[in-house]
ZADREN-10617 format. One record per atom (N, C-alpha, C): x, y, z; residue in three letters. Coordinates in steps of 0.05 Angstrom, whole numbers, padded with zeros to 5 digits, always signed. Example, Ala and Ser with C-alpha at 12.3 -4.5 7.8 and 13.67 -1.06 7.14 Angstrom:
2
+00264-00114+00156ALA
+00246-00090+00156ALA
+00264-00066+00156ALA
+00257-00045+00142SER
+00273-00021+00143SER
+00258+00001+00157SER
//
This chain:
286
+00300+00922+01323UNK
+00325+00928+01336UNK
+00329+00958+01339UNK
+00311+00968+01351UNK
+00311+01002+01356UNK
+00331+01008+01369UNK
+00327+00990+01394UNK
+00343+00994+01425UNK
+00360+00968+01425UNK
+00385+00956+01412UNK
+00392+00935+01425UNK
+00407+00931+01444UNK
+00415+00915+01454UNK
+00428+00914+01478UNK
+00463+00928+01473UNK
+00477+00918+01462UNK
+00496+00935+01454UNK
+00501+00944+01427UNK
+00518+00964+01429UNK
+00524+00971+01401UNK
+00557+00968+01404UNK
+00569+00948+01374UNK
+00604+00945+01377UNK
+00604+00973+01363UNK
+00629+00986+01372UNK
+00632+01007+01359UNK
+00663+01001+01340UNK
+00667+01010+01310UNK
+00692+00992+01309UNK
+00708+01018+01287UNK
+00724+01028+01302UNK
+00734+01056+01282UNK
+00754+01045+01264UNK
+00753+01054+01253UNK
+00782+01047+01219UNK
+00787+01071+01201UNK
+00823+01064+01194UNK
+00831+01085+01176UNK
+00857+01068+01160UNK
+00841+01058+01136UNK
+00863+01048+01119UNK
+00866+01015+01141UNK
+00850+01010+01148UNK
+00855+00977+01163UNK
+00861+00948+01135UNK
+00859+00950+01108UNK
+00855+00933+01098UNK
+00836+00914+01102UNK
+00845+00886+01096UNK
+00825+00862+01103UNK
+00821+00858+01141UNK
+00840+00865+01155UNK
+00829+00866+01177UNK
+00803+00887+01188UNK
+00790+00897+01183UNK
+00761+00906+01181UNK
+00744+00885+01174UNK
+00743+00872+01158UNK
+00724+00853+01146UNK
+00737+00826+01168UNK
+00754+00826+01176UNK
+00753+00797+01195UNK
+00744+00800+01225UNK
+00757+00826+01231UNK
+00736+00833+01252UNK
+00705+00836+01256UNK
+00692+00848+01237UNK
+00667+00843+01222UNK
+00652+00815+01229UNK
+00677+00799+01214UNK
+00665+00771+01214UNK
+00663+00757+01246UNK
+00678+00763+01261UNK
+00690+00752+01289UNK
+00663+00766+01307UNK
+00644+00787+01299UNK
+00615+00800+01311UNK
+00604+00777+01303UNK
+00601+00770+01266UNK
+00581+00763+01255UNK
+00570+00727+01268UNK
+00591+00715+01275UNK
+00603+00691+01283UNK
+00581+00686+01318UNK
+00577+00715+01323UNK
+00561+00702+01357UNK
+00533+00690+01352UNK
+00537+00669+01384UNK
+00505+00665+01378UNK
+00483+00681+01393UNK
+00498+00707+01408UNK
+00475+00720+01407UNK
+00474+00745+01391UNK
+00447+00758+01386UNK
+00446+00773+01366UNK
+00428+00811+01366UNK
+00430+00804+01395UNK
+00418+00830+01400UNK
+00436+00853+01400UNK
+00450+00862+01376UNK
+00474+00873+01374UNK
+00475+00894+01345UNK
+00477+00918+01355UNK
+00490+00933+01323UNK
+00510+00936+01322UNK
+00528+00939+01298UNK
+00563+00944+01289UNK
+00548+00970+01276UNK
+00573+00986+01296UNK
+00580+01020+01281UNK
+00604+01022+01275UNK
+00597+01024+01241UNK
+00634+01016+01234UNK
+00654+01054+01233UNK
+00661+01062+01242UNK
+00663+01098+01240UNK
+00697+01099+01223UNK
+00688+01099+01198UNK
+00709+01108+01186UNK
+00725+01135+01175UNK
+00743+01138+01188UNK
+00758+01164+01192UNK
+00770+01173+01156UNK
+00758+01162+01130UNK
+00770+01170+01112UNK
+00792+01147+01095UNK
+00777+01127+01092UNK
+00806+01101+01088UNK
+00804+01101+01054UNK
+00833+01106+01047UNK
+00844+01109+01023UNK
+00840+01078+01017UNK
+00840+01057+01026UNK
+00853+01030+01014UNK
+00830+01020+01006UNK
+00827+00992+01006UNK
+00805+00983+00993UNK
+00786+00955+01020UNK
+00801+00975+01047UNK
+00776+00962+01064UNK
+00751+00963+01062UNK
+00734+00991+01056UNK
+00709+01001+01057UNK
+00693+00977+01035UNK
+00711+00977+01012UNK
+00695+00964+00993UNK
+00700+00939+00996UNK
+00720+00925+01014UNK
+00714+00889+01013UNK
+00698+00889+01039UNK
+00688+00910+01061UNK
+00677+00903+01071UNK
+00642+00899+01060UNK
+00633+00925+01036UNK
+00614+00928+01028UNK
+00612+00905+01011UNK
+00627+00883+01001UNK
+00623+00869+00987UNK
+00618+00848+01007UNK
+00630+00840+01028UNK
+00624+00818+01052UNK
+00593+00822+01055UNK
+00587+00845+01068UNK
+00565+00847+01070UNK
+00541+00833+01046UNK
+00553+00840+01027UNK
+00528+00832+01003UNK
+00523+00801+01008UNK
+00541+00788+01015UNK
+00540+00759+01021UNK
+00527+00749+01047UNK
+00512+00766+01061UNK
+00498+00767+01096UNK
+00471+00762+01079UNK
+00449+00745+01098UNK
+00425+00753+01096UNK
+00426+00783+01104UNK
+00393+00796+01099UNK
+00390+00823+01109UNK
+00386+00828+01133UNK
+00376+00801+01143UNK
+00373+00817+01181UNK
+00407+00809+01189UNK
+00423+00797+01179UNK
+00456+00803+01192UNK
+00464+00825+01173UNK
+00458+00833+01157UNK
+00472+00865+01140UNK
+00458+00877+01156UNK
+00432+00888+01167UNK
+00416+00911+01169UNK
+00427+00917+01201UNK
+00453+00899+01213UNK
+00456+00899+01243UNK
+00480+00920+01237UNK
+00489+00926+01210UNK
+00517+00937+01216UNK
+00508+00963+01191UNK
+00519+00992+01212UNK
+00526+01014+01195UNK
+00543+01031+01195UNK
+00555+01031+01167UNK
+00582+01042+01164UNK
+00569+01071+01163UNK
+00585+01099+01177UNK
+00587+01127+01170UNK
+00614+01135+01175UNK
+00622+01152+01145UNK
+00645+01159+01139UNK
+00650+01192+01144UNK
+00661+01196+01162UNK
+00668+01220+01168UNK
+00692+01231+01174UNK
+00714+01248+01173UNK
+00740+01263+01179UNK
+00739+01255+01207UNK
+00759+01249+01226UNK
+00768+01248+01249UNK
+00786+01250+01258UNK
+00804+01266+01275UNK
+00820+01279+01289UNK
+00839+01254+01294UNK
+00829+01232+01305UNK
+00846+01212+01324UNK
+00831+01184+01330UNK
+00837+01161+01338UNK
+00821+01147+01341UNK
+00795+01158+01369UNK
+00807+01162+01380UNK
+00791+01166+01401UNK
+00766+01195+01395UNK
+00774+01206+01372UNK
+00757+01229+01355UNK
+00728+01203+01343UNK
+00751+01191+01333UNK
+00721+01174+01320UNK
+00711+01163+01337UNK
+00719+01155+01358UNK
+00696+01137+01371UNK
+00676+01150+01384UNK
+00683+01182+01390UNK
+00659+01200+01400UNK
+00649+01206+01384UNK
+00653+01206+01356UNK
+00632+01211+01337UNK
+00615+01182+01335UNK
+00626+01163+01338UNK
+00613+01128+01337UNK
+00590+01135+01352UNK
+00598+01146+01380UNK
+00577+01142+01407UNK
+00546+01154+01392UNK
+00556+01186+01369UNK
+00530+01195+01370UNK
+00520+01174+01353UNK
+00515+01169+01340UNK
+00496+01149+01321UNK
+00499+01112+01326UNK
+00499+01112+01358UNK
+00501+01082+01362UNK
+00478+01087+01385UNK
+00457+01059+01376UNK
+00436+01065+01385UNK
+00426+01043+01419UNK
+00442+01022+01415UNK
+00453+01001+01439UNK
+00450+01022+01463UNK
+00449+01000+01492UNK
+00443+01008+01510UNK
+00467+01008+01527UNK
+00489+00990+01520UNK
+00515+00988+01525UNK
+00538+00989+01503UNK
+00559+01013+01501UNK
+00574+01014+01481UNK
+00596+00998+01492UNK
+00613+00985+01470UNK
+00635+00963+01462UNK
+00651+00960+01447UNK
+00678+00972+01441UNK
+00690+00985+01412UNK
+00711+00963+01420UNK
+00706+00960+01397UNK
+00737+00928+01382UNK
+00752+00942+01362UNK
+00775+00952+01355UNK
+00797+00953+01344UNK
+00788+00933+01317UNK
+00796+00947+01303UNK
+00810+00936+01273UNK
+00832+00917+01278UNK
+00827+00896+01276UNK
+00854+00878+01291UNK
+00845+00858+01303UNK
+00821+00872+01326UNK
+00819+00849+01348UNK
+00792+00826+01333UNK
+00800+00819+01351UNK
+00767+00795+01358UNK
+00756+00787+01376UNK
+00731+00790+01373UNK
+00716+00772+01397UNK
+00730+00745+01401UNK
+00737+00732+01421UNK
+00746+00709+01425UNK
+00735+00681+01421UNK
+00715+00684+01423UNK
+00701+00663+01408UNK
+00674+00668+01402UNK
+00650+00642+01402UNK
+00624+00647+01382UNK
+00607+00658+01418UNK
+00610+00652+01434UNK
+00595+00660+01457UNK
+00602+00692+01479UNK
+00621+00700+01466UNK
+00634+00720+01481UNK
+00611+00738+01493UNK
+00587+00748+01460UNK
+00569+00764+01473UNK
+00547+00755+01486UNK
+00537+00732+01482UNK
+00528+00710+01499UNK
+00537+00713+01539UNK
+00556+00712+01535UNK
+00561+00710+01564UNK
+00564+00729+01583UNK
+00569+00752+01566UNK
+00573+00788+01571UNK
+00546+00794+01583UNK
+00531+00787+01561UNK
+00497+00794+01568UNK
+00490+00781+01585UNK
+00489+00756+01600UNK
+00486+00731+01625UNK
+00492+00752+01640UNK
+00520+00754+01643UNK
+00534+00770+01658UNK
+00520+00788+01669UNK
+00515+00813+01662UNK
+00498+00841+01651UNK
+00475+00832+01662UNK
+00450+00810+01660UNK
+00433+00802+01662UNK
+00403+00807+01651UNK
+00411+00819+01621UNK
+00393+00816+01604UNK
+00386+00796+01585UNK
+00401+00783+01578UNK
+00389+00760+01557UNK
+00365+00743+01572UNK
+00361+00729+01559UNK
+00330+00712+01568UNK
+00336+00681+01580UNK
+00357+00674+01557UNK
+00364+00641+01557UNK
+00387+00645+01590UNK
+00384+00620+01599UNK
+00415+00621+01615UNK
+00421+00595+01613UNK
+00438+00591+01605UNK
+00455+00561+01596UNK
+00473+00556+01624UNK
+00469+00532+01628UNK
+00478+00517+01652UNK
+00501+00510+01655UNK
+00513+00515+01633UNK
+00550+00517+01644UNK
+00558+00539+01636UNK
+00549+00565+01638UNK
+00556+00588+01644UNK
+00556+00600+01675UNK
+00573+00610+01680UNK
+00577+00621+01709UNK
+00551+00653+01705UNK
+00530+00653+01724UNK
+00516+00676+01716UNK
+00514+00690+01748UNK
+00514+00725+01741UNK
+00518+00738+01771UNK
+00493+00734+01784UNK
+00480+00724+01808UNK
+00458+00713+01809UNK
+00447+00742+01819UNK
+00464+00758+01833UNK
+00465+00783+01848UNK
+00477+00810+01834UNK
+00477+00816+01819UNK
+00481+00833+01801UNK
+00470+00856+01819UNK
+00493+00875+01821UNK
+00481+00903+01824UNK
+00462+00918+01806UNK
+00443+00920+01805UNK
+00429+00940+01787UNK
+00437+00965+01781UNK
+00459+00977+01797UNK
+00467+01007+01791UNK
+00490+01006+01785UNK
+00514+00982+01765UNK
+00526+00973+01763UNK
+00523+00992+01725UNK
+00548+01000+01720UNK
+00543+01022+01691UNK
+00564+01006+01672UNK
+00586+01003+01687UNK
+00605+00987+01668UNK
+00611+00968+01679UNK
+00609+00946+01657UNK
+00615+00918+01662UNK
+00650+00906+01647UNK
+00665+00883+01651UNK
+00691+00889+01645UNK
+00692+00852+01646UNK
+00720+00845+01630UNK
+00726+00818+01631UNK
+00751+00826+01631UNK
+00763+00800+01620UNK
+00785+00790+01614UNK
+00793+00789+01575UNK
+00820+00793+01563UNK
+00823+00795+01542UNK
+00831+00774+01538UNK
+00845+00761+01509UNK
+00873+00743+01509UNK
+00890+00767+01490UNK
+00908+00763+01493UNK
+00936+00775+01483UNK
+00948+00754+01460UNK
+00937+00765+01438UNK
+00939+00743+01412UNK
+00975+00739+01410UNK
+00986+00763+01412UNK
+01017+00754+01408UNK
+01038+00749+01433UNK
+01021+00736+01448UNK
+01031+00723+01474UNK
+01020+00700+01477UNK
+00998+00698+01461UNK
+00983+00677+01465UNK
+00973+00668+01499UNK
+00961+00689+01516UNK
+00955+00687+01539UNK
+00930+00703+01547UNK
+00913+00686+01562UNK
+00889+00707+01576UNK
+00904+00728+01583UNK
+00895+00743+01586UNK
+00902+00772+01609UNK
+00884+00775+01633UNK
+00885+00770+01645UNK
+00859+00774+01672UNK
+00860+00800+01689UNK
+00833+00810+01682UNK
+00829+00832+01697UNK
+00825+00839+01724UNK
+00832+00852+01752UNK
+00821+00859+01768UNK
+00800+00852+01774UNK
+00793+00836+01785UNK
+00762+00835+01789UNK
+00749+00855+01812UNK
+00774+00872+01828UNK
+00766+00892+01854UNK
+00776+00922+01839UNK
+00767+00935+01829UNK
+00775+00965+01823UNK
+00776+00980+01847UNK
+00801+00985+01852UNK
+00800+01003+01874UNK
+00824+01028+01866UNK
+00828+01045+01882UNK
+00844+01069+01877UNK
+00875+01058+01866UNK
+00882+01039+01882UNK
+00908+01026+01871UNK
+00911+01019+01839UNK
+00895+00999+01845UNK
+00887+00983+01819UNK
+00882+01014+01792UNK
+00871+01024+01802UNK
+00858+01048+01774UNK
+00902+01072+01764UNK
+00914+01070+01788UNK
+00944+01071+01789UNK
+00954+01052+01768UNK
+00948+01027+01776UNK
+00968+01007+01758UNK
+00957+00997+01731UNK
+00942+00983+01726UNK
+00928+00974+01710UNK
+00900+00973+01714UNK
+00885+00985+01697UNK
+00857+00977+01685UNK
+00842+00960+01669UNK
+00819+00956+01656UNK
+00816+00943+01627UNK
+00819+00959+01611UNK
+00832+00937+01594UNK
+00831+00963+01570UNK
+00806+00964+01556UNK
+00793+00984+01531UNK
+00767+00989+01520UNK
+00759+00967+01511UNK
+00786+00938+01506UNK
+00766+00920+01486UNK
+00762+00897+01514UNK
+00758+00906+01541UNK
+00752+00891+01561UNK
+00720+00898+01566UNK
+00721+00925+01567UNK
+00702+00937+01579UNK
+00663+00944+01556UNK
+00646+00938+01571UNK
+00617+00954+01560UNK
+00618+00971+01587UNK
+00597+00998+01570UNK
+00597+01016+01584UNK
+00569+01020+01578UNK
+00552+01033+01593UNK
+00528+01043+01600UNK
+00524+01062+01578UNK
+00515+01070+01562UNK
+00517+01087+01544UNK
+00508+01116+01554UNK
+00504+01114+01584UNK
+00494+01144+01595UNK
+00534+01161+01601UNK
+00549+01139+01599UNK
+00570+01142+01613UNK
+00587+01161+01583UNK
+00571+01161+01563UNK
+00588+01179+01535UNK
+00565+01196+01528UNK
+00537+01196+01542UNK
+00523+01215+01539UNK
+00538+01244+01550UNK
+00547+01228+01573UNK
+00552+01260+01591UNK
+00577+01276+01580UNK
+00599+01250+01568UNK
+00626+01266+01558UNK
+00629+01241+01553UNK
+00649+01243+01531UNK
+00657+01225+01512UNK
+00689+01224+01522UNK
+00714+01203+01501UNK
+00737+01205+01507UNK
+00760+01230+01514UNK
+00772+01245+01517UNK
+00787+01268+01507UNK
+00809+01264+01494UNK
+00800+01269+01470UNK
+00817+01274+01438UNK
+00844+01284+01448UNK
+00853+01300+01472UNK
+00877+01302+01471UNK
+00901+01285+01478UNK
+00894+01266+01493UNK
+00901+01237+01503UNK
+00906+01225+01474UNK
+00932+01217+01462UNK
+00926+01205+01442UNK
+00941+01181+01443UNK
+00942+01164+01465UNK
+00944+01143+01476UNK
+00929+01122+01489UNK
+00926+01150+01512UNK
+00916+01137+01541UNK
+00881+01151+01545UNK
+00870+01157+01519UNK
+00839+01164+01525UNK
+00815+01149+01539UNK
+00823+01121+01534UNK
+00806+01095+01550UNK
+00815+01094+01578UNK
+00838+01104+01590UNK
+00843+01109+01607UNK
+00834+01125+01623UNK
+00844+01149+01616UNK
+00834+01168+01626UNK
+00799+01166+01634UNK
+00779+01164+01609UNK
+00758+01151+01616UNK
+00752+01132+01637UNK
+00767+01116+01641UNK
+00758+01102+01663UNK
+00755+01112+01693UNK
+00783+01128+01693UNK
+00784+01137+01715UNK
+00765+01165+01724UNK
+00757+01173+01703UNK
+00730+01201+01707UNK
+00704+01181+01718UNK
+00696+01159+01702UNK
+00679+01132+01714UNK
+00683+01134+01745UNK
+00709+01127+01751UNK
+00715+01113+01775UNK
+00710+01138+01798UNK
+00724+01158+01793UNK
+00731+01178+01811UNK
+00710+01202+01806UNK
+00703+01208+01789UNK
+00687+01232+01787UNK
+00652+01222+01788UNK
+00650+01202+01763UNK
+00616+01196+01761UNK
+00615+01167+01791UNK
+00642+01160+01809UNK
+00635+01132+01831UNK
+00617+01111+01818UNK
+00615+01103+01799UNK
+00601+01084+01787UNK
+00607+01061+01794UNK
+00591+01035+01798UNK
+00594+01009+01800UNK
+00613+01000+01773UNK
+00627+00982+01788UNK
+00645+00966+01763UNK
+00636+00947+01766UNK
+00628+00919+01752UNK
+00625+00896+01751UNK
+00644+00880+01739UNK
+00660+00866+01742UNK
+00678+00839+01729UNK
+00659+00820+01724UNK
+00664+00803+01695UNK
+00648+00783+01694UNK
+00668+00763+01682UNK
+00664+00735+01693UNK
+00692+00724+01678UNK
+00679+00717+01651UNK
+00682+00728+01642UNK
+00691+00715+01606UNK
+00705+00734+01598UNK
+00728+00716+01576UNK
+00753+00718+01560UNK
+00733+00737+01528UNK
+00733+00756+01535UNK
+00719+00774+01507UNK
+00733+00775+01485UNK
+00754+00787+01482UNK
+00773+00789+01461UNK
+00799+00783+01455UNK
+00799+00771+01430UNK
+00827+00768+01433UNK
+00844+00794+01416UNK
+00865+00806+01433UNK
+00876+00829+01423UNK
+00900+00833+01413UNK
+00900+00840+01389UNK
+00924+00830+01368UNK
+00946+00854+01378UNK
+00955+00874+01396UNK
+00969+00879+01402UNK
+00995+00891+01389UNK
+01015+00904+01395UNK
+01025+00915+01378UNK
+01023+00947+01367UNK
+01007+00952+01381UNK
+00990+00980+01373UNK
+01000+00992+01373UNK
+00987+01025+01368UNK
+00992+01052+01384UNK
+00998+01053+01403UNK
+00996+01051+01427UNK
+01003+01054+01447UNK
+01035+01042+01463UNK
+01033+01014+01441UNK
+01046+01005+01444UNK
+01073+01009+01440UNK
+01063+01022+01407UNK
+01095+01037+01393UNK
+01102+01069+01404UNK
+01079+01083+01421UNK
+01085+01100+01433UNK
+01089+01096+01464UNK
+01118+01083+01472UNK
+01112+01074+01501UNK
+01118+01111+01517UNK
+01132+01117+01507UNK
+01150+01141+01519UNK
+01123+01160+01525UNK
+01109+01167+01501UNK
+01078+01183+01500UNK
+01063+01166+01530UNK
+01055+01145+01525UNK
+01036+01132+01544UNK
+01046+01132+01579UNK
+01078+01140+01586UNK
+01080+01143+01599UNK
+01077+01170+01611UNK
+01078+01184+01590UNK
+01077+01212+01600UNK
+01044+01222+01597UNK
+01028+01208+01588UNK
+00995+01213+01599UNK
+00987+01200+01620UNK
+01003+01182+01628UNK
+00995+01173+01651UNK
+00998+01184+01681UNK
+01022+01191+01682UNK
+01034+01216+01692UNK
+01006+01242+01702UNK
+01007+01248+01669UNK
+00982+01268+01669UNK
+00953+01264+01676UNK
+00943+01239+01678UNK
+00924+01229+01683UNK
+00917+01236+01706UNK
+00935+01208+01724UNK
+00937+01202+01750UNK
+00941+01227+01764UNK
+00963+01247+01756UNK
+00954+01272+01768UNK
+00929+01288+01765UNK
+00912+01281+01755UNK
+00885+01298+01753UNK
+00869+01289+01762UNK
+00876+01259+01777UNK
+00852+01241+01792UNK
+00863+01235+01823UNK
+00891+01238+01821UNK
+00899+01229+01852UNK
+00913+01251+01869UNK
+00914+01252+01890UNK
+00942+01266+01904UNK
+00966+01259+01901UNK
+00986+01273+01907UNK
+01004+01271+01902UNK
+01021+01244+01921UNK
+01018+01252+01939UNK
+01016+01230+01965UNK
+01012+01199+01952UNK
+00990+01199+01938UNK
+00978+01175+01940UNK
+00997+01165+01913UNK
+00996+01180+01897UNK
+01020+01177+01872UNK
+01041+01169+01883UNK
+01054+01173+01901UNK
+01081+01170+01909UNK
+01081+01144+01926UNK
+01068+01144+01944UNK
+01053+01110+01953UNK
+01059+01084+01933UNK
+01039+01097+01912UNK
+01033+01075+01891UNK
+01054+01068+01873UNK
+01072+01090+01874UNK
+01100+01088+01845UNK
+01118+01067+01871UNK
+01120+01072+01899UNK
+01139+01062+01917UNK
+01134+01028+01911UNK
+01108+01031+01919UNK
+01100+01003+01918UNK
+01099+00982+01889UNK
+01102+01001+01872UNK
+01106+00985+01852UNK
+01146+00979+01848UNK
+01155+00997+01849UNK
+01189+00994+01850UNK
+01199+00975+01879UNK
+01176+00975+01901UNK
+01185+00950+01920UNK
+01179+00918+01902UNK
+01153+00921+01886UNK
+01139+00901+01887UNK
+01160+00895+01858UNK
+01182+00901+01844UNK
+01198+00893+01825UNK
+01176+00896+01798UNK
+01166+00918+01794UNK
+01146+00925+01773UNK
+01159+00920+01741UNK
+01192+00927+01739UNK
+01200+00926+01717UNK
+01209+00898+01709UNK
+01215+00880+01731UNK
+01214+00852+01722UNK
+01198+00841+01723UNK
+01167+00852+01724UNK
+01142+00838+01726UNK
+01131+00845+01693UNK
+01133+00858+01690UNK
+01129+00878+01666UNK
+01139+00854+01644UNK
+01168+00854+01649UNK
+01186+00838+01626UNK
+01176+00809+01622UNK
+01166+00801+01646UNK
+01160+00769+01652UNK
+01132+00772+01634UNK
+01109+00789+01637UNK
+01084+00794+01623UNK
+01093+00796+01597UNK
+01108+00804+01592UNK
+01107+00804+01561UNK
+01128+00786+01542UNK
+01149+00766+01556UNK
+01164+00752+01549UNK
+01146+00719+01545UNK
+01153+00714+01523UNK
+01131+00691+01505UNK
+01143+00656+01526UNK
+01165+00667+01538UNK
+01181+00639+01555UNK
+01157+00643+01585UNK
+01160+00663+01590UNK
+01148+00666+01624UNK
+01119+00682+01628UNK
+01102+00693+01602UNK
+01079+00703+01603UNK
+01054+00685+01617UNK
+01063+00657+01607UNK
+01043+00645+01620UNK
+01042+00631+01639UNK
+01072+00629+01657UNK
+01074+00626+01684UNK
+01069+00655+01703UNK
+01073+00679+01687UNK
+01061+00704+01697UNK
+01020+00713+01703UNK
+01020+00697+01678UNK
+00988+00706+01679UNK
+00976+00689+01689UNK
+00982+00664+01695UNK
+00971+00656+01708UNK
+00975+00656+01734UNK
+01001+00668+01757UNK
+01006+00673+01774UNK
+00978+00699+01792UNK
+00985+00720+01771UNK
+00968+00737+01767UNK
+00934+00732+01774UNK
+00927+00712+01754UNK
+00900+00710+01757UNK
+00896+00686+01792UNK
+00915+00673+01794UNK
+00906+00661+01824UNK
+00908+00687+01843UNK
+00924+00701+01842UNK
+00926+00729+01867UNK
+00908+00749+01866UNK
+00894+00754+01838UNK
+00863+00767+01837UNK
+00850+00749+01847UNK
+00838+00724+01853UNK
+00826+00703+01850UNK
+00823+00701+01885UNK
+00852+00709+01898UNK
+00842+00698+01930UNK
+00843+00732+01938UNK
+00850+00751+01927UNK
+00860+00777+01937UNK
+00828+00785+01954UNK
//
């Protein structure tokens, strides 16, 4: 396993037992061409050691797939550029302390997808046409405290990179795409963002959508508890990637298109899943 196909990258600081269940939610796939880089920023509690003790209970070729390095880090998005240097995968994949892969086939179908695995199982949907110069590949999440898929864009276009993206636990990335520059640590929200859009706009890279439901994302986060922050990097972002023009287009069209009662309907547990699923038919014929 010199070169495997991906590497999960999974940062923690003080996560408790959620480290070790995410852990478990990798350990759980049936495919296996996969390393866990666990990048711990310094955790006082007693994650490190129930995960080192999980581990003792792995055969050695499922222990020898996962390595923990503990180093000081700035921010999450500090550790995950320190993750990138010592992750040896050909596509990077960072899951949150929290999340999970969604079920036992997630990386199974990622790789179909991608079109490296060997096997292709006949009730998987596989790209028969895959771009080859295609760097990041992307799905769909579920939203564990909504209990709803989230469906991604399947068309990345200038709009779409305005409104919503995937987020990091949607997306594998080409690992040439953190060779060149990694997240920016000053973003301490919106760094997966921002990233995307240097992808999109600066390196023009192929996006690929692949439908499978990858993770389920326990939500609630950072980002989440910083809404006021996240709006104001976005702000910052989008001004460093668009005109001003085109900003003003895109904010119009979202305050025509009733963005703040679309918003409320996505996240309200009565109408999320008359929303998301609305959602995924209008990506579906768009």
């Amino acid at each position: 396993m010199d070169t495997p196909l991906f590497s999960i990258i999974v940062v923690s600081l003080n996560p408790g037992e959620k480290l070790v269940e995410t852990i478990r939610s990798i350990k759980k796939q049936t495919f296996t061409d996969y390393e866990i880089v666990v990048k711990d920023g310094g955790s006082k509690d007693e994650s490190l050691s129930l995960l080192k003790k999980e581990l003792q209970g792995w055969t050695i070729a499922d222990a020898k797939r996962v390595r923990i390095i503990q180093e000081p880090d700035q921010s999450i998005y500090d550790g995950m550029n320190q993750a990138c240097g010592y992750a040896k995968g050909q596509y990077f994949y960072f899951l949150n302390c929290g999340d999970y892969l969604y079920d036992e086939t997630a990386l199974k179908r990622m790789a179909l997808g991608i079109g490296e695995n060997i096997e292709k199982a006949s009730h998987i949907v596989f790209l028969q046409e895959q771009p080859k110069e295609a760097l990041l590949f992307y799905g769909d999440i579920f939203d564990a405290l909504r209990q709803q898929v989230v469906p991604s864009n399947p068309k990345i276009n200038d709009f779409a990179c305005y409104r919503n993206v995937p987020c990091h636990q949607a997306c594998f990335y080409h690992r040439s795409l953190f060779e060149e520059r990694g997240y920016k640590p000053e973003y301490k929200v919106r760094g997966d963002y921002e990233h995307f859009l240097w992808c999109y706009f600066v390196k023009k890279i192929h996006m690929q959508y692949v439908p499978v439901t990858l993770a389920s994302y326990e939500g609630g986060g950072f980002s989440e508890q910083h809404y006021k922050r996240s709006k104001k990097e976005h702000r910052q972002i989008t001004a460093q990637y668009m005109s001003l023009g085109k900003r003003f287009v895109y904010k119009l069209i979202l305050i025509v298109t009733l963005q703040p009662i679309r918003k409320w309907m996505a996240e309200s547990p009565l109408f999320s899943g008359f929303y998301m699923g609305l959602k995924k038919r209008l990506y579906k014929n768009g």
